[in-house]
Backbone as CSV, one residue per row, in Angstrom:
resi,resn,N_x,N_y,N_z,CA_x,CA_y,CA_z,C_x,C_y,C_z
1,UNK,0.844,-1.192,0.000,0.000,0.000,0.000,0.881,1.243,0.000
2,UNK,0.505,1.959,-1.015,1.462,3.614,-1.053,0.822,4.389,0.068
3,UNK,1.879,4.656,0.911,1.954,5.568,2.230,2.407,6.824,1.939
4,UNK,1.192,8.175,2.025,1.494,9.305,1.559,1.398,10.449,2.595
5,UNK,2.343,11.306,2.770,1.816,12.310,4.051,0.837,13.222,3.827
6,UNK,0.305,13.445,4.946,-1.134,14.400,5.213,-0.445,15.532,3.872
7,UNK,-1.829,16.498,3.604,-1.664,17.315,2.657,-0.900,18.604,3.386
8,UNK,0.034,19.395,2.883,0.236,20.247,3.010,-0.262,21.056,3.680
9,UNK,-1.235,21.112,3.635,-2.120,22.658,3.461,-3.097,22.076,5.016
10,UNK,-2.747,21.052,5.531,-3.273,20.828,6.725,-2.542,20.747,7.875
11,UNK,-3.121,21.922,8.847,-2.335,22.306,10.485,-1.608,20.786,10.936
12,UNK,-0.561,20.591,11.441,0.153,19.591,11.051,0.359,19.177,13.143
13,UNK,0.474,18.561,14.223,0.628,18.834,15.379,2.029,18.750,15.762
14,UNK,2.522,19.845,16.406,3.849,19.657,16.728,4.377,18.664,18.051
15,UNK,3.471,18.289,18.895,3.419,17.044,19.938,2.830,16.433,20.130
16,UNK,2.806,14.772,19.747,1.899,14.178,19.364,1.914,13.288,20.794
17,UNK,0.730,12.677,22.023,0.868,12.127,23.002,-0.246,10.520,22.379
18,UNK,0.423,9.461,23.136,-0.135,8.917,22.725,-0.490,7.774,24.429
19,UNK,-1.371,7.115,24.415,-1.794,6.504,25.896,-2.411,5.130,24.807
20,UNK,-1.201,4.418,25.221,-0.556,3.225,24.182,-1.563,2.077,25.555
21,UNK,-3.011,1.716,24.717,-4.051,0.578,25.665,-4.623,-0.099,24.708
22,UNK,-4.618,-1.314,25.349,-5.709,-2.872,24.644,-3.888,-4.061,24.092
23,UNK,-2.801,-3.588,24.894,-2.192,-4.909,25.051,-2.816,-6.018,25.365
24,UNK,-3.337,-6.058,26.881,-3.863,-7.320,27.225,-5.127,-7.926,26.893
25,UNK,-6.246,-7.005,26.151,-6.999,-7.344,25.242,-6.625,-7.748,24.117
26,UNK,-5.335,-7.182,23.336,-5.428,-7.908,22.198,-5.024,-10.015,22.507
27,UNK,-4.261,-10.025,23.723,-3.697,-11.314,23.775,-4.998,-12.212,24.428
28,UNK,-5.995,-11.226,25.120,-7.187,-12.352,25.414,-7.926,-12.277,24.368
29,UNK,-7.939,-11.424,23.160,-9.439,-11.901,22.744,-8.496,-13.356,21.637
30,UNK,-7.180,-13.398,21.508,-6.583,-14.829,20.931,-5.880,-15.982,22.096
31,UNK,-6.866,-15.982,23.033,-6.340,-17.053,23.966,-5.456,-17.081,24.418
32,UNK,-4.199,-15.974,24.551,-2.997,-15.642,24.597,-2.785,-15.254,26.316
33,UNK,-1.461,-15.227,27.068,-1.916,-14.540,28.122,-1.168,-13.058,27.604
34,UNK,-1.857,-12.134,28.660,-1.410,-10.890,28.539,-0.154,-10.489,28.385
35,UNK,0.772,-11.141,28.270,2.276,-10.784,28.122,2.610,-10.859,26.598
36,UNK,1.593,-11.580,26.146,2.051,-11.770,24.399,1.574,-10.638,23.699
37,UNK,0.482,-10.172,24.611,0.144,-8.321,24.073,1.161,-7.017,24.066
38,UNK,1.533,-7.359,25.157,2.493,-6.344,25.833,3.869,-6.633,24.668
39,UNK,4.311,-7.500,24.329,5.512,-8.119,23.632,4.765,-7.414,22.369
40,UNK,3.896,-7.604,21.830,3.258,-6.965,20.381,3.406,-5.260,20.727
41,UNK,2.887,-4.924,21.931,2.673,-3.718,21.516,4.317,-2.772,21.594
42,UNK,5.226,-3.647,22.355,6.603,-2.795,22.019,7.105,-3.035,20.677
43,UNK,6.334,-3.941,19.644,6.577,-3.782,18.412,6.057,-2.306,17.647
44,UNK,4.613,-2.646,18.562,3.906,-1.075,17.681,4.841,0.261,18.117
45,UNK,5.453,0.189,18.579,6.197,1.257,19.515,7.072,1.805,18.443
46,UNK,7.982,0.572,18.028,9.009,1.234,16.756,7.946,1.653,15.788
47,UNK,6.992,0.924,15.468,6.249,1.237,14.191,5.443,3.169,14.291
48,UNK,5.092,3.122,15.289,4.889,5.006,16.217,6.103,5.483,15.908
49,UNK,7.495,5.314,16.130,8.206,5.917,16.089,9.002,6.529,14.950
50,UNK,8.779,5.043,13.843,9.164,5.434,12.292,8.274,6.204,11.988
51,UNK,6.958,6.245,11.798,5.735,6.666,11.666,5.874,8.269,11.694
52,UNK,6.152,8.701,13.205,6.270,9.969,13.307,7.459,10.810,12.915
53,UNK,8.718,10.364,12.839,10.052,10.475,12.028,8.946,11.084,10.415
54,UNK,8.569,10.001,9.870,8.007,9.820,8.313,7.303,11.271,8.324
55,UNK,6.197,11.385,9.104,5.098,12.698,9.361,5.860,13.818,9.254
56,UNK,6.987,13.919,9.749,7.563,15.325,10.480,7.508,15.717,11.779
57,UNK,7.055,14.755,12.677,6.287,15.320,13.936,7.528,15.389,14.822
58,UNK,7.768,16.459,15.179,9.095,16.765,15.853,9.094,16.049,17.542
59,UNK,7.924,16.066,18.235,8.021,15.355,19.140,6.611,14.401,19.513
60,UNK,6.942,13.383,20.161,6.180,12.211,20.595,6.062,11.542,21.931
61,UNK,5.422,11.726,22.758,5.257,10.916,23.409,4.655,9.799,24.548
62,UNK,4.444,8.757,24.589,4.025,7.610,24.925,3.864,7.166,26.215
63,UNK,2.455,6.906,26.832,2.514,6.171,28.088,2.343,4.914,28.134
64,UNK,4.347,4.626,28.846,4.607,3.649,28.833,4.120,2.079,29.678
65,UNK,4.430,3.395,30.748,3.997,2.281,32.295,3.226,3.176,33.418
66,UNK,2.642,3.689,33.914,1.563,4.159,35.047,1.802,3.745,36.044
67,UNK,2.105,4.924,37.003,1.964,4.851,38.343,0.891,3.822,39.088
68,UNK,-0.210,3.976,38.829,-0.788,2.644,38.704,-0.515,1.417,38.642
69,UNK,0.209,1.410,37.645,0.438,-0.148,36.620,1.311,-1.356,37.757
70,UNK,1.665,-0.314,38.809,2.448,-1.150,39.506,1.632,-1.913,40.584
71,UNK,0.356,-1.688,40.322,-0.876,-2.538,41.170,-1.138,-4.194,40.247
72,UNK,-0.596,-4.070,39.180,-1.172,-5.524,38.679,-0.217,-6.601,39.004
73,UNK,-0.308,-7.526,38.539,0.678,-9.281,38.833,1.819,-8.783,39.219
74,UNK,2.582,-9.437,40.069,4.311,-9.590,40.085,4.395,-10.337,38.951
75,UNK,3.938,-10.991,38.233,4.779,-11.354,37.028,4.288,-10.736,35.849
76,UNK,3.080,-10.021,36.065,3.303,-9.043,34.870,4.198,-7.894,34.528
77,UNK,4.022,-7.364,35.775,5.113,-6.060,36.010,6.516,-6.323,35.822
78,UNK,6.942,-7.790,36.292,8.521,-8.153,36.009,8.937,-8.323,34.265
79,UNK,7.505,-8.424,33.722,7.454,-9.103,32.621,8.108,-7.819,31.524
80,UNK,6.926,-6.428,32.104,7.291,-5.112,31.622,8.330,-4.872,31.769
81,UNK,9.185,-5.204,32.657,10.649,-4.444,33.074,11.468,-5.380,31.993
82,UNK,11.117,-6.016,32.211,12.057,-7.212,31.286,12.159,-6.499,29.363
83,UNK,10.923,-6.409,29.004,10.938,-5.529,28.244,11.215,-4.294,27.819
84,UNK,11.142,-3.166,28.817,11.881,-2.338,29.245,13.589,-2.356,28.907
85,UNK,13.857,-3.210,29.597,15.429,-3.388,29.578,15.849,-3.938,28.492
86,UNK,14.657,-4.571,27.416,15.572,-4.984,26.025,15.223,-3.889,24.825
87,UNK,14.628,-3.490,25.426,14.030,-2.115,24.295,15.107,-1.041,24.796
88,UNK,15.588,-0.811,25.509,16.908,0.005,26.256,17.672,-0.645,25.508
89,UNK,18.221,-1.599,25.770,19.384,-2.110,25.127,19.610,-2.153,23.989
90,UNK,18.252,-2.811,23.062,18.702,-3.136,22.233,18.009,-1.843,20.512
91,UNK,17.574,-0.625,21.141,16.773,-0.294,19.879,17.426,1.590,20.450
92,UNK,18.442,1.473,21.169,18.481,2.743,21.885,19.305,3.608,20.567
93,UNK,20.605,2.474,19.982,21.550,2.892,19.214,20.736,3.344,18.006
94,UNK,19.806,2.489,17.388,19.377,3.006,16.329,18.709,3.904,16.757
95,UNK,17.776,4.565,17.813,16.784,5.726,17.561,17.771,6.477,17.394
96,UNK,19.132,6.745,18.212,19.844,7.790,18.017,20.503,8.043,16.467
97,UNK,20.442,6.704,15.646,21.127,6.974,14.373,20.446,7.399,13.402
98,UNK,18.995,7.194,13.671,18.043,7.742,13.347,16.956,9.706,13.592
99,UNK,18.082,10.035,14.452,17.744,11.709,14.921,17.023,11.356,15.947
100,UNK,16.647,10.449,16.537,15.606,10.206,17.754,16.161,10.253,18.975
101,UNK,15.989,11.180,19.664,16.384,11.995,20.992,15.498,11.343,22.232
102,UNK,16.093,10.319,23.239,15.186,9.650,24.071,15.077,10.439,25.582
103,UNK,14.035,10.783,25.850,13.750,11.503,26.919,13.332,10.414,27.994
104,UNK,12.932,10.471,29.021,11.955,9.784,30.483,11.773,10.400,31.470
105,UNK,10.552,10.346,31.390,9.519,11.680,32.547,9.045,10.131,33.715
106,UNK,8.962,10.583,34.244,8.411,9.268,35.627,8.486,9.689,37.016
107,UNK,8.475,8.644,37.614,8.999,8.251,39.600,10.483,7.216,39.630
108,UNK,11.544,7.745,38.978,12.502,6.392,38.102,12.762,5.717,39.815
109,UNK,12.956,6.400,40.967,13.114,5.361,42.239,12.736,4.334,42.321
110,UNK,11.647,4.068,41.576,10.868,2.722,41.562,10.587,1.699,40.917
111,UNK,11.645,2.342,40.057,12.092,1.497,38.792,13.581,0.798,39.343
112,UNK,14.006,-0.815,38.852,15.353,-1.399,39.187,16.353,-0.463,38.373
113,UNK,17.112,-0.624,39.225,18.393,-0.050,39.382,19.459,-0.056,37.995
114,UNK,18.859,-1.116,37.487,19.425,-1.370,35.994,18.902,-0.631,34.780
115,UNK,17.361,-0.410,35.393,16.885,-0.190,34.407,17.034,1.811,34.171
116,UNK,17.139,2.394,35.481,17.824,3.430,35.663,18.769,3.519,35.131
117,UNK,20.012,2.915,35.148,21.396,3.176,34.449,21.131,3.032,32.834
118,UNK,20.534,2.551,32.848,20.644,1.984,30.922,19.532,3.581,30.796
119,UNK,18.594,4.167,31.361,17.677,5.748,30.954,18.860,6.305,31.157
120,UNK,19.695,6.455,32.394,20.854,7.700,32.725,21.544,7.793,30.774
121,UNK,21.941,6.844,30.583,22.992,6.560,29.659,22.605,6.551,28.591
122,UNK,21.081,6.397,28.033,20.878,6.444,26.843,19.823,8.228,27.129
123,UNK,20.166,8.870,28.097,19.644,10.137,27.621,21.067,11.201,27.500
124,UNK,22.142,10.733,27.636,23.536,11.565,27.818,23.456,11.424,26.618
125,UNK,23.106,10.269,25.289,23.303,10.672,23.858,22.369,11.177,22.872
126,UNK,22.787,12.680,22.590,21.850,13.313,21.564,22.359,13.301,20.045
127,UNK,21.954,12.886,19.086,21.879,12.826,18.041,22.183,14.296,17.305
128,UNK,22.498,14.445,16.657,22.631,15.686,15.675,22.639,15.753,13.919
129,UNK,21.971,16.073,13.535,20.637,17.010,14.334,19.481,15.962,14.927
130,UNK,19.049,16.528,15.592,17.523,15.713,16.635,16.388,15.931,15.760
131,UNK,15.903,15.108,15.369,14.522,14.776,13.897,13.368,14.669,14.862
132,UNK,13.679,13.812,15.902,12.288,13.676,16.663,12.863,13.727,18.355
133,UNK,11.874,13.650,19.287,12.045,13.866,20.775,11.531,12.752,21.207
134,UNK,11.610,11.889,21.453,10.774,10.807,21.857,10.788,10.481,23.201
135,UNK,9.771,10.537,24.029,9.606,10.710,25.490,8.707,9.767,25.470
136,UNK,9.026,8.919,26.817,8.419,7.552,27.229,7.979,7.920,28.441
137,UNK,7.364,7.865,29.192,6.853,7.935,30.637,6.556,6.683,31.208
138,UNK,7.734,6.526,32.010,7.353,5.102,33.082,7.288,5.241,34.310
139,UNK,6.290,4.864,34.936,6.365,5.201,36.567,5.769,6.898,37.029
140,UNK,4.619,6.897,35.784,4.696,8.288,35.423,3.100,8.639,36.179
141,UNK,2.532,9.694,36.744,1.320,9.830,37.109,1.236,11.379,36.786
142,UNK,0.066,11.787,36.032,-0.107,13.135,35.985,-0.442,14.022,37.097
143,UNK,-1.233,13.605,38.166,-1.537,14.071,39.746,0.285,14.054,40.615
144,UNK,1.141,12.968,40.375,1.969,12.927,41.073,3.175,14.209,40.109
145,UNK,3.164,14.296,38.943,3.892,15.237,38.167,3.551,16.372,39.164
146,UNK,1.932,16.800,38.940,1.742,18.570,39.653,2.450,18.308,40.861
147,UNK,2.085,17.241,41.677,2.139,17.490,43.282,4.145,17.792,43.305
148,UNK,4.580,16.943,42.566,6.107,16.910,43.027,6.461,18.860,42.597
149,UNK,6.218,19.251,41.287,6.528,20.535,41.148,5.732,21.443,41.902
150,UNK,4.923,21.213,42.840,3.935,22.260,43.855,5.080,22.428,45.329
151,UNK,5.600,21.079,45.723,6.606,20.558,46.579,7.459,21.829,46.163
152,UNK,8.146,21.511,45.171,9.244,22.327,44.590,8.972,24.194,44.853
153,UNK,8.092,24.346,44.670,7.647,25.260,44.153,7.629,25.801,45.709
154,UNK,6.998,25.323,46.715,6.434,25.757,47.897,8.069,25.781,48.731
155,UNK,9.031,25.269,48.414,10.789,24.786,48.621,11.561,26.267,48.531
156,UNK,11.371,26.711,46.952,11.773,27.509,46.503,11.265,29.110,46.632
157,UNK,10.253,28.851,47.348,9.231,30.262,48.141,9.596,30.109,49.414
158,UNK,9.767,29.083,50.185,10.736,29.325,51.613,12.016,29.695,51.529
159,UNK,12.700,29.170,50.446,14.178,29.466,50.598,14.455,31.075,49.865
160,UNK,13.360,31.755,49.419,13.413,32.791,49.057,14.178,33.256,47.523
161,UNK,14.002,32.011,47.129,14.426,31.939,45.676,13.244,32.371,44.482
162,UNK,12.375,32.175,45.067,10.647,32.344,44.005,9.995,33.082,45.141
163,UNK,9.666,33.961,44.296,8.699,35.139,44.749,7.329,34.531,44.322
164,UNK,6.367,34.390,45.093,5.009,33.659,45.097,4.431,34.767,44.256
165,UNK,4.171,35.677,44.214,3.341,36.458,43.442,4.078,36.988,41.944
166,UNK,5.543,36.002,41.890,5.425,36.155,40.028,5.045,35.405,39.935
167,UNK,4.393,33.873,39.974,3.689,32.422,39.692,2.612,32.956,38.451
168,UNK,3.428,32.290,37.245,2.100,32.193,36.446,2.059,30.818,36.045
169,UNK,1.320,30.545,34.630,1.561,29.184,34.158,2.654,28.610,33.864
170,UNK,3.347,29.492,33.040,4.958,29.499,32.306,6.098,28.720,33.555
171,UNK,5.821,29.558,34.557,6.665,29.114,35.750,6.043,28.141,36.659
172,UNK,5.414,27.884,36.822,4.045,26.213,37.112,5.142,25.281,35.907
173,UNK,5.032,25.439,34.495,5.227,24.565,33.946,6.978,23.954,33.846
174,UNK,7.489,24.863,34.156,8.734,24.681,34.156,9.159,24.062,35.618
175,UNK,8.160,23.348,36.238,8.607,22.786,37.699,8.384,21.283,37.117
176,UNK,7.439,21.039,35.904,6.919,19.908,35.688,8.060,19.181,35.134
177,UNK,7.791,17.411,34.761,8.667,17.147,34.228,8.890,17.314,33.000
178,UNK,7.967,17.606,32.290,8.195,17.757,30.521,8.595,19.300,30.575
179,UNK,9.544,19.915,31.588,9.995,20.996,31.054,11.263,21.149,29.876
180,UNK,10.655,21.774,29.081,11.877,22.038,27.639,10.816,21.652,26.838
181,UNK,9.823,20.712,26.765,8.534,20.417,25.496,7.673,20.975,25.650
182,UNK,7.241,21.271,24.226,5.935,21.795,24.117,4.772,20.804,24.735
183,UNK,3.532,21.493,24.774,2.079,21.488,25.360,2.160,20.003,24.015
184,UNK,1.589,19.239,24.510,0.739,18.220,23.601,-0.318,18.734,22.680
185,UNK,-0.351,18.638,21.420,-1.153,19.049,20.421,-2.785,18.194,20.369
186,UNK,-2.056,17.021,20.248,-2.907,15.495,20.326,-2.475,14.634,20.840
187,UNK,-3.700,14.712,21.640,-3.330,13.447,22.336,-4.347,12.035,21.925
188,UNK,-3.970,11.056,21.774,-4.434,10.020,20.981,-4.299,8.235,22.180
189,UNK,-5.510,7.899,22.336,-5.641,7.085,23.224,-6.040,5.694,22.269
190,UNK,-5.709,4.637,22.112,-6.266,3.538,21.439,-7.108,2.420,22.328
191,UNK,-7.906,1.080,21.903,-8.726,0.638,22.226,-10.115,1.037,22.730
192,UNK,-10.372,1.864,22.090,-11.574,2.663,22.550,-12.148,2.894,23.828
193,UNK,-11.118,3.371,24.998,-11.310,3.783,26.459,-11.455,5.300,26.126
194,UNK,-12.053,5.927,26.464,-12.553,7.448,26.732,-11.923,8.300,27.683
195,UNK,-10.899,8.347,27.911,-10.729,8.602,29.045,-8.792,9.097,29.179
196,UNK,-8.143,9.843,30.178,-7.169,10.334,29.538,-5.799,9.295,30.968
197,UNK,-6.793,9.009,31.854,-5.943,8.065,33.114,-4.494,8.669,33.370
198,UNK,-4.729,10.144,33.733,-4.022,10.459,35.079,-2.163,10.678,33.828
199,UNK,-2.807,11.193,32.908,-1.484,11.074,31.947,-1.427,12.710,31.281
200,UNK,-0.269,13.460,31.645,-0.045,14.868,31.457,-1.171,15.882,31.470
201,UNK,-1.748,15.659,32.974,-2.749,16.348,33.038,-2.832,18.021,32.704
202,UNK,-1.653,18.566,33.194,-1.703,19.833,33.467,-1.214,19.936,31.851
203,UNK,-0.480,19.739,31.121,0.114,19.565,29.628,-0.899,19.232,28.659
204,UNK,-1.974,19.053,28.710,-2.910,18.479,28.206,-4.194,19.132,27.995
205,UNK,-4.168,20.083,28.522,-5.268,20.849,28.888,-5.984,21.698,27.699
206,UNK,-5.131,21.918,26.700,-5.887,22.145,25.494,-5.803,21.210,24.394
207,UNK,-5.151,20.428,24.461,-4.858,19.219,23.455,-6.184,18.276,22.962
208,UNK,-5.670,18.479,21.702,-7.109,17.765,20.491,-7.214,16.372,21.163
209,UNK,-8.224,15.808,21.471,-8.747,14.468,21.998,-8.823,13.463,21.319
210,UNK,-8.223,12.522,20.724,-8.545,11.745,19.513,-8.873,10.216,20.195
211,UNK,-9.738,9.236,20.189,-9.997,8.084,20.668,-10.053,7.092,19.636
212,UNK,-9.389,6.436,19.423,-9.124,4.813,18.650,-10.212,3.279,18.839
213,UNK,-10.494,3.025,18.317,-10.960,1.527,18.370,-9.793,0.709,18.429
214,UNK,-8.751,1.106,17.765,-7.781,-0.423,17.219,-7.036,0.186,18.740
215,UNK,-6.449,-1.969,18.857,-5.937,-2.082,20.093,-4.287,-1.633,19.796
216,UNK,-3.658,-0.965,21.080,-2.307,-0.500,20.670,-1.247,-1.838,19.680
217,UNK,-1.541,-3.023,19.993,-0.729,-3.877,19.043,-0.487,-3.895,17.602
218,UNK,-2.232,-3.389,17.306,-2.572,-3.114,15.718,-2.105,-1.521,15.142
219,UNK,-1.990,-0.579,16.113,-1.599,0.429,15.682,-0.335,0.884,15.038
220,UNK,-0.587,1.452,14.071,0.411,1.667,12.679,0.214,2.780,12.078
221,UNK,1.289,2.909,10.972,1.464,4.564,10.727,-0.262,4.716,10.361
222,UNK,-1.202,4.364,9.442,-2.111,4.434,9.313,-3.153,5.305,9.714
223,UNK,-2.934,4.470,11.090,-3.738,5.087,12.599,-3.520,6.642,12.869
224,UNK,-2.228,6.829,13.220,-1.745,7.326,13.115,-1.507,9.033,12.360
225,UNK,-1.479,8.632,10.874,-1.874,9.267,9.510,-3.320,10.097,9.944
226,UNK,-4.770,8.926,10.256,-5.475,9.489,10.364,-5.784,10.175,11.848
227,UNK,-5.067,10.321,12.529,-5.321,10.510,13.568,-4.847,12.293,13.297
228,UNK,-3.514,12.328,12.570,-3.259,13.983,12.331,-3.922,14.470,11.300
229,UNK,-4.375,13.670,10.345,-5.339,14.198,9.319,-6.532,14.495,10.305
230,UNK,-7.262,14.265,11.177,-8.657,14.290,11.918,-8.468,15.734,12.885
231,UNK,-6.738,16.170,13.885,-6.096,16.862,13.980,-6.763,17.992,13.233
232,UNK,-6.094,18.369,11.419,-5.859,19.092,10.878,-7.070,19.662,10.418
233,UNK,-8.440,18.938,10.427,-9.589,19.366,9.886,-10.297,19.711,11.659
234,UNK,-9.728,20.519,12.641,-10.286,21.133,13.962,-9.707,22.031,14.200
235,UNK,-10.627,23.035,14.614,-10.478,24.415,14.793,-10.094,24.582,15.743
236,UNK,-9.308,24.867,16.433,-8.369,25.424,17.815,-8.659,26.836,17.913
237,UNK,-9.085,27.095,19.199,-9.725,28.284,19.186,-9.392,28.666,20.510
238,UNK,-9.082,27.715,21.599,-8.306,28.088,23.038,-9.209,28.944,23.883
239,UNK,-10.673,28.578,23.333,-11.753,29.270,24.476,-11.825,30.799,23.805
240,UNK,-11.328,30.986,22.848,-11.903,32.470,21.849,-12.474,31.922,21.030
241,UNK,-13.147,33.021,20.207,-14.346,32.843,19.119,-13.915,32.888,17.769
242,UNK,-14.318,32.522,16.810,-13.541,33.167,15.254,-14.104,34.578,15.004
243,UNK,-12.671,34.961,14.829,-12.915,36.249,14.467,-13.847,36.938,13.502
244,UNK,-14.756,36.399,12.780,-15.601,36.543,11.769,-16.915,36.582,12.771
245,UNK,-16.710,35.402,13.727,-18.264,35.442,14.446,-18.513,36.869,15.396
């Protein structure tokens, strides 16, 4: 099938978020256990990542693992790390040979110790020039993001470093962890859950809503494609009116 990019002439998103769900659905609805989902969907992961390279989309990024997530099986969760650590290892060299700049926003304390050293080490290498930003969030909660930069924030007003009454958004956002990226344009959720689960809340706040049927395993540039084509035909208006009305 000939794979063609969106038209020109359509608003294009400069941060594309994506809340990567229906691993463990895709492996039950084939008798599978849930780990053979999870193993598929770090396939779809490279396929997101060529995908958005292809688009132009300068940055991307993906919820990996949820603060949450650490409530399900001990052997599911070992199962994730395990994966984790071969997707580190083994796909780190090419994103970088590829312009792909690897970021990680999270709670990393709570992540093994290994799997820390292999993020330390594959974020010391930046590519040149940087084509895409690719940010993974593991161990990541959007409630726990605000609260840690409110901490900060309330730190830096005792120690008399921040004056409480310059506080605007700009300086709110720069406590968060996605400071240096832009606001999410679209954010794009798959398996048809409604819902945004506690993922760049405060970053998110004007970002186009896009909801998927296909489960993250099946997702491909395609999806994808139409997901910024659907993007490009919505009016962003940020709570003003068109100027004509």
């Amino acid at each position: 099938m000939l794979q063609v990019a969106p038209e020109p002439s359509l608003t294009m998103p400069e941060h594309v978020a994506i809340i990567m769900d229906g691993n463990g659905r895709w492996a039950s609805s084939r008798g599978l256990p849930r780990i053979f989902g999870h193993r598929k969907g770090a396939a779809a992961v490279k396929r997101a990542v060529k995908a958005a390279v292809e688009l132009d989309i300068p940055y991307l990024t993906l919820f990996g693992f949820s603060t949450e997530n650490w409530r399900r099986p001990v052997e599911e969760v070992a199962e994730l790390m395990r994966l984790m650590r071969h997707y580190l290892r083994s796909e780190v060299a090419d994103l970088h040979k590829n312009g792909v700049c690897l970021k990680v926003i999270g709670d990393r304390d709570r992540l093994p110790r290994d799997i820390i050293d292999l993020i330390d080490h594959a974020e010391t290498i930046v590519p040149d020039p940087v084509v895409l930003t690719l940010t993974v969030a593991l161990s990541y909660g959007g409630r726990g993001d605000i609260l840690q930069a409110v901490r900060s924030i309330a730190e830096a007003a005792r120690d008399g470093v921040l004056d409480p009454s310059t506080l605007d958004e700009g300086v709110v956002g720069g406590f968060l962890q996605t400071n240096g990226l832009p606001d999410p344009d679209l954010l794009i959720r798959t398996s048809g859950e409604q819902r945004i689960s506690n993922f760049l809340l405060w970053q998110s706040a004007y970002a186009e809503l896009i909801f998927t049927d296909t489960l993250w395993p099946d997702f491909d540039r395609d999806d994808l494609e139409a997901a910024v084509v659907e993007f490009g035909r919505r009016e962003r208006r940020f709570g003003a009116v068109e100027a004509s009305a």
